[in-house]
C-alpha angles and dihedrals in degrees: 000000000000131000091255086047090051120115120230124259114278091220096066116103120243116257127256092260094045122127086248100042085055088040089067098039090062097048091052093058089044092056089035118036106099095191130019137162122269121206126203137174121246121223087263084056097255132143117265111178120180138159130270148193108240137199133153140244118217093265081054097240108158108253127199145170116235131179125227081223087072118092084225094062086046087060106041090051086056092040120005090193098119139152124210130199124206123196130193109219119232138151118260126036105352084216087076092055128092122257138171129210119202131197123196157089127309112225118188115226113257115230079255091063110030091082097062098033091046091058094044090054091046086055095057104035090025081173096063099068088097089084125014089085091068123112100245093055128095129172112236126188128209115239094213115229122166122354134207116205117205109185100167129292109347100001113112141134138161112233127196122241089259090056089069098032121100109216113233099191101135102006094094087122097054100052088047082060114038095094092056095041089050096049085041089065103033093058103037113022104038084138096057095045084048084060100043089055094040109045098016097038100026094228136145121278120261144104095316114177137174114268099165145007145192152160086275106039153340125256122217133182139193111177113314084338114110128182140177126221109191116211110239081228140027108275106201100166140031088255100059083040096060099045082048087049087047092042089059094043092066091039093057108029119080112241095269090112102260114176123262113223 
């Protein structure tokens, strides 16, 4: 093989621009952006974008509540065809921030999955249990389709459905749990999720709580702040997350012998 046919090293880290670099980048909107504009077709066949209030579900499908009161759930149950962007805030020109346009299909929770996806939502927008109980309110996921990846000038790639898509297969025993596992931290191991924002995510210190997890991460909020911790490994089930969780305790805490969840 000669030298123009070699491959490069395996060891060398993708580029910025890079399919998986994007790949992570668009996971990370889709486990972070609070709020994003939803577009939907009107029966003429028009744009109608609106905001909307996000979350996400473990296989970190976006998940919303929408009133059959909105002109946009009018329209997705005539035609479920919809794109969402999702912006990272950030001071300066918005055109240098990272964004993420999705195309795909909106789905309404059957009874058997409002439970779950209701609480997922409420963990994440605690504030907005005033009125998804109403009658008029559903709550609707995006099947994700195409993706377009903005992550700043020049930096753009279309991703599939499976490259944002975090794969459940095995990790039954996690999801059953991550209610419980949630509740678990927040109530009695604020201290420990504290550390993991400030020295492994290098945020600011506050009241930061778990309001998701997954095979792939942890989601914590303080406020409207929202960050994601991923996980150096897969985590399938609540013992290999709570020897992650202790792993990162240690990590994190100085060696004044401070307790490990």
């Amino acid at each position: 093989m000669s030298d123009d046919e070699a491959s490069p090293p395996a060891a060398a880290p993708p580029a910025p621009e890079s399919p998986y670099g994007a790949r992570d980048a668009a996971r990370r909107l889709l486990r972070t952006v609070r709020s994003g504009a939803l577009a939907t077709l009107t029966p003429e066949g028009a744009p109608y974008a609106s905001l909307v209030s996000v979350a996400s579900l473990p296989d970190g499908s976006p998940v919303l509540p929408l009133s059959t009161l909105a002109v946009h759930t009018r329209h997705l149950l005539a035609d479920p065809r919809c794109s969402l962007l999702l912006d990272s805030a950030g001071r300066g020109d918005p055109l240098t921030h990272p964004r993420l346009t999705l195309t795909g299909r909106a789905v309404q929770a059957t009874p058997a999955e409002r439970d779950a996806w209701r609480a997922r939502f409420l963990r994440r927008h605690p504030r907005a249990e005033i009125y998804v109980d109403f009658g008029d309110f559903a709550f609707w996921r995006l099947e994700m389709g195409e993706a377009r990846i903005i992550g700043g000038f020049g930096r753009i790639d279309t991703l599939a459905a499976c490259d944002l898509t975090t794969d459940l297969s095995g990790a039954e025993a996690l999801v059953a749990a991550e209610t419980r596992a949630a509740e678990h931290m927040n109530t009695d191991h604020r201290d420990a999720l504290r550390l993991y924002a400030t020295t492994l995510g290098g945020a600011p210190d506050g009241d930061w709580r778990v309001v998701s997890l997954d095979p792939d991460g942890i989601d914590l909020g303080c406020g409207d702040a929202t960050l994601r911790l991923a996980f150096p490994n897969r985590v399938t089930d609540p013992a290999a997350l709570r020897r992650q969780l202790v792993l990162w305790a240690q990590a994190a805490s100085p060696a004044d012998g401070r307790p490990s969840p």
